[in-house]
mmCIF file as gemmi writes it, N, C-alpha and C atoms, coordinates in Angstrom:
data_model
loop_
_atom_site.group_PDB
_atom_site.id
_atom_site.type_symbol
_atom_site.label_atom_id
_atom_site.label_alt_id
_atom_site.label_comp_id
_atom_site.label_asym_id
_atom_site.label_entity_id
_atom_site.label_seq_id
_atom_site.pdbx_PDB_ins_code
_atom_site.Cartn_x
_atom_site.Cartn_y
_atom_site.Cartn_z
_atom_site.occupancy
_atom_site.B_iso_or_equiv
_atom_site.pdbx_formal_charge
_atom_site.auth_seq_id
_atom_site.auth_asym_id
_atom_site.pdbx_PDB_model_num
ATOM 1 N N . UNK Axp A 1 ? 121.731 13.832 46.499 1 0 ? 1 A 1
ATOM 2 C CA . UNK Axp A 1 ? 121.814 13.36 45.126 1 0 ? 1 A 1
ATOM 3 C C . UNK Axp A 1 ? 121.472 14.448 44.116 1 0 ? 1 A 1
ATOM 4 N N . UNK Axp A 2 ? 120.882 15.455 44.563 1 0 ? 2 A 1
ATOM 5 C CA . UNK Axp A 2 ? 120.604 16.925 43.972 1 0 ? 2 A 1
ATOM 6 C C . UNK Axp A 2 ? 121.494 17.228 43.078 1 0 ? 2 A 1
ATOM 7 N N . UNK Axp A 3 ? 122.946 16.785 43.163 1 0 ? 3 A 1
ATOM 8 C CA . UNK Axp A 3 ? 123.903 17.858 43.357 1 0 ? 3 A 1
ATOM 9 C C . UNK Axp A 3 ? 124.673 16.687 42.166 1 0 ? 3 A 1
ATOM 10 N N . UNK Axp A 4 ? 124.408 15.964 41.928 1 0 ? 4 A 1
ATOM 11 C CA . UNK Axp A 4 ? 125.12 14.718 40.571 1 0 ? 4 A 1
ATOM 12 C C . UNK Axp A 4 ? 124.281 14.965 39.278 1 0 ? 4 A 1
ATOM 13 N N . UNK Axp A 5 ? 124.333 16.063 38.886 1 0 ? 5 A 1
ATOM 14 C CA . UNK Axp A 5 ? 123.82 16.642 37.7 1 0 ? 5 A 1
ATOM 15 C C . UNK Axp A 5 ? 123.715 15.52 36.658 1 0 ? 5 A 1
ATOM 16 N N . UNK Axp A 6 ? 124.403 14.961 36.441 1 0 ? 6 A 1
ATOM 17 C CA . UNK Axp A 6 ? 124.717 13.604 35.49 1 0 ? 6 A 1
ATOM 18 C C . UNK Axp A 6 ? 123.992 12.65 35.991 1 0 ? 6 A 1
ATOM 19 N N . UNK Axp A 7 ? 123.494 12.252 37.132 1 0 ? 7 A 1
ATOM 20 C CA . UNK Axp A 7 ? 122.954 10.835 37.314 1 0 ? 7 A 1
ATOM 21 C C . UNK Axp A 7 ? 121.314 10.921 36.792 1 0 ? 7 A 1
ATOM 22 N N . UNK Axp A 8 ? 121.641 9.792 36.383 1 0 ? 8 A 1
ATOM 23 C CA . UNK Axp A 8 ? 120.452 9.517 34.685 1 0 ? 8 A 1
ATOM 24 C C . UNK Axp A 8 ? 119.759 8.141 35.435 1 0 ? 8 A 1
ATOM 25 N N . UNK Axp A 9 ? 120.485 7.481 36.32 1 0 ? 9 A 1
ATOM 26 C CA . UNK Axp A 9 ? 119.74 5.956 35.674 1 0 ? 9 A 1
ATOM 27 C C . UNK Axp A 9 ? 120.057 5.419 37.723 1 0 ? 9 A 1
ATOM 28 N N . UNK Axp A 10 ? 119.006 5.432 38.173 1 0 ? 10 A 1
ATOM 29 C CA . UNK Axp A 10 ? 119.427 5.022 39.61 1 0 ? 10 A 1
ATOM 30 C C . UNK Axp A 10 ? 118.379 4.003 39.953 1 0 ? 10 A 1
ATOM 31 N N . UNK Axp A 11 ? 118.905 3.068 40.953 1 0 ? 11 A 1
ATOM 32 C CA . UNK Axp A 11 ? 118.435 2.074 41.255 1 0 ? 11 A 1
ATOM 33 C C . UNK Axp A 11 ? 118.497 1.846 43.192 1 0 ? 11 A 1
ATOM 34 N N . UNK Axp A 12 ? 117.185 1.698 43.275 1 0 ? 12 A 1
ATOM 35 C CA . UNK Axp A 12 ? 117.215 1.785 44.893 1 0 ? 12 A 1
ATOM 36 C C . UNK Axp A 12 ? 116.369 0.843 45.282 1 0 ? 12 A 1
ATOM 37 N N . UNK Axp A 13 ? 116.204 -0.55 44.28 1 0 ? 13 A 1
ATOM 38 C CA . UNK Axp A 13 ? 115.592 -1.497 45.039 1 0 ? 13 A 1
ATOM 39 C C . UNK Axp A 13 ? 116.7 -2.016 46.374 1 0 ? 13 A 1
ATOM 40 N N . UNK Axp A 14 ? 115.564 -2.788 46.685 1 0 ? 14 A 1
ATOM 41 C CA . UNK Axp A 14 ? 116.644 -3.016 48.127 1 0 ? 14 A 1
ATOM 42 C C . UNK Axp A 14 ? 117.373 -1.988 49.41 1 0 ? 14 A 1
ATOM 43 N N . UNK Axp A 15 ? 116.951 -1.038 48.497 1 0 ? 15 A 1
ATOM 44 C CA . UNK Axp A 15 ? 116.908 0.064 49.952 1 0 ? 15 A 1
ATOM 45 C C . UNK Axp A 15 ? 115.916 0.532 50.453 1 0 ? 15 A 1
ATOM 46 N N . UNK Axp A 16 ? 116.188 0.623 51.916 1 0 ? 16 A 1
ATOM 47 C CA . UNK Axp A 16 ? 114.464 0.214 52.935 1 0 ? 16 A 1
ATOM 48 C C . UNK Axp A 16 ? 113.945 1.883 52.504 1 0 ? 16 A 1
ATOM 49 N N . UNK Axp A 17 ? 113.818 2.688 51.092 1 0 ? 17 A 1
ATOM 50 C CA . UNK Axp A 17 ? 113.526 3.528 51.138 1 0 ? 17 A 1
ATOM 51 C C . UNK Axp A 17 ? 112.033 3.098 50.153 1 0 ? 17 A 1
ATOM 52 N N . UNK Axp A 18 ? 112.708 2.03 49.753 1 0 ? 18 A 1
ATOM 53 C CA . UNK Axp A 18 ? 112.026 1.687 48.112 1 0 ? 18 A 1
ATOM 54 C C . UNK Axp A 18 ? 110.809 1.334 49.414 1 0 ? 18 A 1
ATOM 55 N N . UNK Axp A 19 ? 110.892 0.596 50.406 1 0 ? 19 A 1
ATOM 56 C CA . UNK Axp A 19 ? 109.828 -0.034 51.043 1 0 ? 19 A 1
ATOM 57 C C . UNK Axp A 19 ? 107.99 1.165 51.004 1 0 ? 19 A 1
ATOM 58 N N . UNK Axp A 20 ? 108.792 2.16 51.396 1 0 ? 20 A 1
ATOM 59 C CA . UNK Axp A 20 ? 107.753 3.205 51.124 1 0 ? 20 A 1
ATOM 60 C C . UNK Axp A 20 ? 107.191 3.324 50.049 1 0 ? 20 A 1
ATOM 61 N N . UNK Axp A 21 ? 105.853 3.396 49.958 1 0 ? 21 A 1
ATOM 62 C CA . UNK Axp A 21 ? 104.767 3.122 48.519 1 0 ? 21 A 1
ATOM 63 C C . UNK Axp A 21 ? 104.88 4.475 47.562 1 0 ? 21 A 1
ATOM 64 N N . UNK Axp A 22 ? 105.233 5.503 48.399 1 0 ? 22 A 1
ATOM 65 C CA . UNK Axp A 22 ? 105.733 6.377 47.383 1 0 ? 22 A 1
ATOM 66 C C . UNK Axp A 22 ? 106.603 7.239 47.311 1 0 ? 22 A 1
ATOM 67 N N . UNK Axp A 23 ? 107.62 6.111 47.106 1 0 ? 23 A 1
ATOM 68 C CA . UNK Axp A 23 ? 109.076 6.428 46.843 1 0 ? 23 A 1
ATOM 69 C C . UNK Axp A 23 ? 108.913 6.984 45.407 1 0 ? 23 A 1
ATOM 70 N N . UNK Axp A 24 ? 108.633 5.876 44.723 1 0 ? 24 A 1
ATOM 71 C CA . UNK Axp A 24 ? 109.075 6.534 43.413 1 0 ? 24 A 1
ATOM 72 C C . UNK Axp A 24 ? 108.722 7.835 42.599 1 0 ? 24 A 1
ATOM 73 N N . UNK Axp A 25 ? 107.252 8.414 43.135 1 0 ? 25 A 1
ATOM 74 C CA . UNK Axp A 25 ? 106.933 9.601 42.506 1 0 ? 25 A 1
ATOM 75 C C . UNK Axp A 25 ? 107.834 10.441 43.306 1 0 ? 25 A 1
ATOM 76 N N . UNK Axp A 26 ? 107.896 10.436 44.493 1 0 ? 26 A 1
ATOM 77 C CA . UNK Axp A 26 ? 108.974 11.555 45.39 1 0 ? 26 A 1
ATOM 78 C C . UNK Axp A 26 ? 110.579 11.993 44.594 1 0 ? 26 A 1
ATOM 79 N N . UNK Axp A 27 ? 110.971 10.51 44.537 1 0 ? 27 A 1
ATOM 80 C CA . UNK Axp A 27 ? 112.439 10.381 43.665 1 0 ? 27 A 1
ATOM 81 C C . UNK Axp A 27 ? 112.49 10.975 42.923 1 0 ? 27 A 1
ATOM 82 N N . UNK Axp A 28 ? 111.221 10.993 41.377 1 0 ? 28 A 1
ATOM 83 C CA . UNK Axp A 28 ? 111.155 11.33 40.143 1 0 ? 28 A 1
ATOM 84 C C . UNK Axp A 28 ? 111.488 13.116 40.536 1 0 ? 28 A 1
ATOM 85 N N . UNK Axp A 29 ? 110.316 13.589 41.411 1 0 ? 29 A 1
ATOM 86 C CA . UNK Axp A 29 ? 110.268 14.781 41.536 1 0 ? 29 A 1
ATOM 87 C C . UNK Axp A 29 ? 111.716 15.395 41.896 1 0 ? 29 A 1
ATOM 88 N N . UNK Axp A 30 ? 112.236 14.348 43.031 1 0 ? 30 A 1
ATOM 89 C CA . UNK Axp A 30 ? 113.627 15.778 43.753 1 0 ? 30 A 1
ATOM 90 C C . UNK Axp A 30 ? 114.743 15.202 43.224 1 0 ? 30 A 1
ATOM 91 N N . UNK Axp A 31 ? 114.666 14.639 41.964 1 0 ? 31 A 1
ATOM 92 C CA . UNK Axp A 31 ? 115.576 14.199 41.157 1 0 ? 31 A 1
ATOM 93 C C . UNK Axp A 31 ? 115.192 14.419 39.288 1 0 ? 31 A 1
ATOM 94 N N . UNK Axp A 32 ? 115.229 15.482 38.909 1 0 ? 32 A 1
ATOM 95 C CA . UNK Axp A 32 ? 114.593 15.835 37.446 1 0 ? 32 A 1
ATOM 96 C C . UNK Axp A 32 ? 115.574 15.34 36.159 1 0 ? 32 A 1
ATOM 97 N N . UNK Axp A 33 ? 116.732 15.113 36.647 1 0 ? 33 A 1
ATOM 98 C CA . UNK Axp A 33 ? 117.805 15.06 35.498 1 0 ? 33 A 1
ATOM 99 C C . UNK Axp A 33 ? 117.545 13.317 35.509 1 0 ? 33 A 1
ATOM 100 N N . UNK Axp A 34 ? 116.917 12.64 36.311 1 0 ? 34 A 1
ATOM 101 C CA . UNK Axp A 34 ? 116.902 11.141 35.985 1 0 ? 34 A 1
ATOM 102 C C . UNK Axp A 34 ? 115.959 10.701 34.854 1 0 ? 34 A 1
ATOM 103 N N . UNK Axp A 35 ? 116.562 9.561 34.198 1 0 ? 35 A 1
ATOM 104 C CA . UNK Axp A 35 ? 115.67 9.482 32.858 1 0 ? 35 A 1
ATOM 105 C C . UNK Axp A 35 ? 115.36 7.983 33.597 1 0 ? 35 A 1
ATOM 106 N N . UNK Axp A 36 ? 115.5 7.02 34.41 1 0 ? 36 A 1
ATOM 107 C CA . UNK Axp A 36 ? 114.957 5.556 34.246 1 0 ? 36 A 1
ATOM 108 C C . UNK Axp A 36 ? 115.499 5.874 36.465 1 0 ? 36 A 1
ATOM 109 N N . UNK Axp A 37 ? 114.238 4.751 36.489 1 0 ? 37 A 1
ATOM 110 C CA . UNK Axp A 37 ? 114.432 4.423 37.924 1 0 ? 37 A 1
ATOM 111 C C . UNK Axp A 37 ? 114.486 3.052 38.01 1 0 ? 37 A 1
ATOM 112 N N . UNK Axp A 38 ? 114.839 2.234 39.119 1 0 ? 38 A 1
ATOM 113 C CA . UNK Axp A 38 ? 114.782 1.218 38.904 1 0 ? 38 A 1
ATOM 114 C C . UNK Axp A 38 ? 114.157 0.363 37.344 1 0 ? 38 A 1
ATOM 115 N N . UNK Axp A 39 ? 115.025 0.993 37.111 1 0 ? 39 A 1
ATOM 116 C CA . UNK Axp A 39 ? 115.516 -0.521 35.447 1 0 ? 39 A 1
ATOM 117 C C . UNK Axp A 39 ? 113.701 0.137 34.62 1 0 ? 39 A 1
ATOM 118 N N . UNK Axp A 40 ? 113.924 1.212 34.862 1 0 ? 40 A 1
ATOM 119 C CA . UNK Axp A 40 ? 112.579 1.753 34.371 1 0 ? 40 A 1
ATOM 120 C C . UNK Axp A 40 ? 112.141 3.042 33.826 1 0 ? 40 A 1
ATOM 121 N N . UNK Axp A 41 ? 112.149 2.682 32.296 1 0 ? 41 A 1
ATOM 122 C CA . UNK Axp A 41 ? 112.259 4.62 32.187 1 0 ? 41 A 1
ATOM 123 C C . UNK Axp A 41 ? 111.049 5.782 33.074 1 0 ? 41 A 1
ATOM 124 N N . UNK Axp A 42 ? 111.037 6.393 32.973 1 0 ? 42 A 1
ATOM 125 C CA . UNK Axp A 42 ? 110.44 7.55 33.586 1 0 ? 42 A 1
ATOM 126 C C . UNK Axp A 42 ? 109.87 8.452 32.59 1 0 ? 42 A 1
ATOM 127 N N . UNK Axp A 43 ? 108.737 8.497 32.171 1 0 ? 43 A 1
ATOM 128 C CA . UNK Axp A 43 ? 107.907 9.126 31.249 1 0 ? 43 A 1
ATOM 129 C C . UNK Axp A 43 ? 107.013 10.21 31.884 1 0 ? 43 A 1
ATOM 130 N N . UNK Axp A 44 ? 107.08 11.061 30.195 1 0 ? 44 A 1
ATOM 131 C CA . UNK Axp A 44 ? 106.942 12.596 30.678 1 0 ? 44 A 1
ATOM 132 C C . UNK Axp A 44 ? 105.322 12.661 31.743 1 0 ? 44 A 1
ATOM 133 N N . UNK Axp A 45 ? 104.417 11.937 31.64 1 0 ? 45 A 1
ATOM 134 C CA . UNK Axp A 45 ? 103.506 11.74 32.537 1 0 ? 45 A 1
ATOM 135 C C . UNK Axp A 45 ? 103.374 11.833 33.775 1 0 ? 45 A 1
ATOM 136 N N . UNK Axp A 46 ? 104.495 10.581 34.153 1 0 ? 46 A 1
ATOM 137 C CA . UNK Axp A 46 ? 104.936 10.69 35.365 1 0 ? 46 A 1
ATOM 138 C C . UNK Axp A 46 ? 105.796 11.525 35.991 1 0 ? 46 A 1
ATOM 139 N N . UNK Axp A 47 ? 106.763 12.06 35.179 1 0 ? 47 A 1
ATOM 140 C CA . UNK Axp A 47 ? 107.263 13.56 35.854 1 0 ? 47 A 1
ATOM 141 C C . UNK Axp A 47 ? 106.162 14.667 35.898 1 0 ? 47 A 1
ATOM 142 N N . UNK Axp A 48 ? 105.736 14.526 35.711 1 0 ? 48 A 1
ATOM 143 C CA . UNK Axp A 48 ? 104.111 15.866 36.015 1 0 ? 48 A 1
ATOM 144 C C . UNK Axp A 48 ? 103.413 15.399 36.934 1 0 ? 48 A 1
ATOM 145 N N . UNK Axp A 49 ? 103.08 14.44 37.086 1 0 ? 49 A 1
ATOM 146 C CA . UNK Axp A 49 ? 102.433 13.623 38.026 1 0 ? 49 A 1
ATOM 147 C C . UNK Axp A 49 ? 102.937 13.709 39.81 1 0 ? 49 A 1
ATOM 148 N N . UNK Axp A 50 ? 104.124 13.389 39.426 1 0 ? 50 A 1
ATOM 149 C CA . UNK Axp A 50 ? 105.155 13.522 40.68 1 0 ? 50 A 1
ATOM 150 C C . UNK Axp A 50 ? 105.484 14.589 40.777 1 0 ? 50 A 1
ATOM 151 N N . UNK Axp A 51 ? 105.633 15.497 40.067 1 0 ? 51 A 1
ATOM 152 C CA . UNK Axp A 51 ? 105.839 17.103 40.437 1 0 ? 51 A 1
ATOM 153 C C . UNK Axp A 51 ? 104.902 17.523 41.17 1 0 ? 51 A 1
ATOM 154 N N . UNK Axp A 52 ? 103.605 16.992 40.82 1 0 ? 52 A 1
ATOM 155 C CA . UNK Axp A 52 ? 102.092 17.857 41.358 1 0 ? 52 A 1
ATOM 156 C C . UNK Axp A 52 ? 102.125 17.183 42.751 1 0 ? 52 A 1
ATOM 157 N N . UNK Axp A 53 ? 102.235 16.078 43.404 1 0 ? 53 A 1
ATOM 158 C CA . UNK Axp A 53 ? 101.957 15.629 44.467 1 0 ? 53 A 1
ATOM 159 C C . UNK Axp A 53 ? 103.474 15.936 45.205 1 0 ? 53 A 1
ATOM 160 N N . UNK Axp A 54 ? 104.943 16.164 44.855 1 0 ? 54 A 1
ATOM 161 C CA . UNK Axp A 54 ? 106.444 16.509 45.354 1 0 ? 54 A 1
ATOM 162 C C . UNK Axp A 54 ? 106.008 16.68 46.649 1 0 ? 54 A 1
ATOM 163 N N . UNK Axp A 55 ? 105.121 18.301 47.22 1 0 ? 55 A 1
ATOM 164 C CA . UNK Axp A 55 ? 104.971 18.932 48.059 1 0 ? 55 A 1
ATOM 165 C C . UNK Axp A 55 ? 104.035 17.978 49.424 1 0 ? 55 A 1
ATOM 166 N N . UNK Axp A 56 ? 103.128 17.593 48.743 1 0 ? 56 A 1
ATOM 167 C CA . UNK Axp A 56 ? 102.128 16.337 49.473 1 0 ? 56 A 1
ATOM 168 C C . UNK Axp A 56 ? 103.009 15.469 50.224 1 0 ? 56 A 1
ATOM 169 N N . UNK Axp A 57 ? 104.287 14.834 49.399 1 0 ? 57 A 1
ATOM 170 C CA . UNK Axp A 57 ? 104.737 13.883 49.882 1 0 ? 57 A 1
ATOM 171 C C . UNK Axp A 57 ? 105.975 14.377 50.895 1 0 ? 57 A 1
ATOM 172 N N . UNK Axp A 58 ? 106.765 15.219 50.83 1 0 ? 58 A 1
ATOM 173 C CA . UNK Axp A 58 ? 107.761 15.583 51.834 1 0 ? 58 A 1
ATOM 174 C C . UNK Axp A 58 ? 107.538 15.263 53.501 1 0 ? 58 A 1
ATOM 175 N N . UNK Axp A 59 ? 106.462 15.6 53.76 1 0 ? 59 A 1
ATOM 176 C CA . UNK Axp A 59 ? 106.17 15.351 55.233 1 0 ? 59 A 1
ATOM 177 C C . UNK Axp A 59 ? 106.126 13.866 55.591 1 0 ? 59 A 1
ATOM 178 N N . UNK Axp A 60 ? 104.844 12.943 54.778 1 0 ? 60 A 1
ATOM 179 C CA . UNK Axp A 60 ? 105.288 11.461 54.7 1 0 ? 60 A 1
ATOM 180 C C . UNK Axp A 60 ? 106.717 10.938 54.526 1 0 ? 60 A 1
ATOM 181 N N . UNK Axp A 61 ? 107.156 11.016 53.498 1 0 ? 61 A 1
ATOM 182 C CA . UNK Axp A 61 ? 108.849 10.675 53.626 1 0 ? 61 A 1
ATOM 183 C C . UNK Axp A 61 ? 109.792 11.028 54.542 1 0 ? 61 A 1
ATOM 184 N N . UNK Axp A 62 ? 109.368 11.682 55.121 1 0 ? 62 A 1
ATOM 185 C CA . UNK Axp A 62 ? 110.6 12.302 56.331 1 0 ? 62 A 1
ATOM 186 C C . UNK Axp A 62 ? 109.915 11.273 57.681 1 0 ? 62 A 1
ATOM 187 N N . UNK Axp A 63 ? 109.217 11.015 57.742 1 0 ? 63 A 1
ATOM 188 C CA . UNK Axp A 63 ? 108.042 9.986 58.787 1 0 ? 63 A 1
ATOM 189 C C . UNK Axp A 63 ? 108.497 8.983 58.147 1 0 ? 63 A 1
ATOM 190 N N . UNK Axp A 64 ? 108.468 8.422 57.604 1 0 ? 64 A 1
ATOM 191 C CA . UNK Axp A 64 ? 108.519 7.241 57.157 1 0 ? 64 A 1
ATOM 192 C C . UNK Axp A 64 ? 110.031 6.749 56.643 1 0 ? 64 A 1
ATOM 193 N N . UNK Axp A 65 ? 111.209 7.78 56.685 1 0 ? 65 A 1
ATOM 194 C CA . UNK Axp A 65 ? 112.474 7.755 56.562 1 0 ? 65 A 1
ATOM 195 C C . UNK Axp A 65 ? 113.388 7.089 57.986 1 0 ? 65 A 1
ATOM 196 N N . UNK Axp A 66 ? 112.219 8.157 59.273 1 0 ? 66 A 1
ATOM 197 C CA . UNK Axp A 66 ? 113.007 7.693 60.209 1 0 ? 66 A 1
ATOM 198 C C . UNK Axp A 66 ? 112.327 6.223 60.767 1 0 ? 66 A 1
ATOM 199 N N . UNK Axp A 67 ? 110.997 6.088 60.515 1 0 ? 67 A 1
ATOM 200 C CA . UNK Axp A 67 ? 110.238 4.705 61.132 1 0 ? 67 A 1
ATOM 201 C C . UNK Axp A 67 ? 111.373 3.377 60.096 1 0 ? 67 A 1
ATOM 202 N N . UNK Axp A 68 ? 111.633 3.863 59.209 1 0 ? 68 A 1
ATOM 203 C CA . UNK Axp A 68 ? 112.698 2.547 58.393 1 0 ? 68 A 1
ATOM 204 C C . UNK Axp A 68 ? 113.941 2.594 59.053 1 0 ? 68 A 1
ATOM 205 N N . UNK Axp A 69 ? 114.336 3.89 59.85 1 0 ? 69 A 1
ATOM 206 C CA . UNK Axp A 69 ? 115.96 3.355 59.784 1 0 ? 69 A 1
ATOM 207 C C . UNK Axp A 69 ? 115.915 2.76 61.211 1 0 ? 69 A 1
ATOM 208 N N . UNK Axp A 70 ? 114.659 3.341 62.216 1 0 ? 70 A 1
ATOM 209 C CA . UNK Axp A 70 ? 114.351 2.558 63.18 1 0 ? 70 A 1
ATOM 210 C C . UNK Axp A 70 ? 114.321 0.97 63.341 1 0 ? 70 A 1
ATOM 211 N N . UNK Axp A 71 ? 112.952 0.39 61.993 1 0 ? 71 A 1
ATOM 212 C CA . UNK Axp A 71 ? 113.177 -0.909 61.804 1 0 ? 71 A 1
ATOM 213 C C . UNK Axp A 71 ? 114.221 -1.264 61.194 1 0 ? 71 A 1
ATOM 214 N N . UNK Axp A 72 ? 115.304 -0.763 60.129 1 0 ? 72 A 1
ATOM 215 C CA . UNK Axp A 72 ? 116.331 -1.7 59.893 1 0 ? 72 A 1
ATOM 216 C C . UNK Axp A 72 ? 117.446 -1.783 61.342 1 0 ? 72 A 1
ATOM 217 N N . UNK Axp A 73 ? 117.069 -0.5 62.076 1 0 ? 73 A 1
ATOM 218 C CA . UNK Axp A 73 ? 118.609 -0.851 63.043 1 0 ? 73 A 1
ATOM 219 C C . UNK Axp A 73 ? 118.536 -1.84 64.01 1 0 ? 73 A 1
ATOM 220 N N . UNK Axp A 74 ? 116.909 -1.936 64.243 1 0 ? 74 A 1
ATOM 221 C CA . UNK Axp A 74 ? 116.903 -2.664 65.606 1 0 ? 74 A 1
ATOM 222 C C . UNK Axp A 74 ? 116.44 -4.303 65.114 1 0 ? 74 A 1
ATOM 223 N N . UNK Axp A 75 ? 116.58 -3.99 63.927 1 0 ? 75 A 1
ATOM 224 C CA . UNK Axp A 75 ? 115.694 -6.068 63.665 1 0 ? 75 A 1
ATOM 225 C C . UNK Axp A 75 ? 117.516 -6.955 63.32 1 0 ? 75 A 1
């Protein structure tokens, strides 16, 4: 999604990504051109916020990317 210079406004409830508690600071971070996330703007706070922890969170999300696609394939 890096690579959709234009995408402003994304919505990922309902995807078993959102399930993870911190999806949304991760998103904010490896996605900078977005202004609203789920139906929610994104304030300059929280892009600093999520920038500072980006690095923290990569290892969790990649763990927790494959434990979801595990539980959605097999339930």
């Amino acid at each position: 999604l890096e690579a959709n210079y234009n995408l402003r406004d994304l919505y990922l409830i309902g995807n078993p990504c959102a399930d993870w508690h911190g999806y949304r600071p991760y998103v904010i971070a490896a996605l900078p051109q977005l202004k609203r996330l789920d139906g929610q703007d994104i304030t300059p706070t929280e892009r600093i916020l999520a920038n500072q922890v980006k690095a923290q969170a990569s290892v969790p999300v990649s763990r927790t990317y494959h434990q979801c696609q595990s539980r959605h394939t097999h339930s």
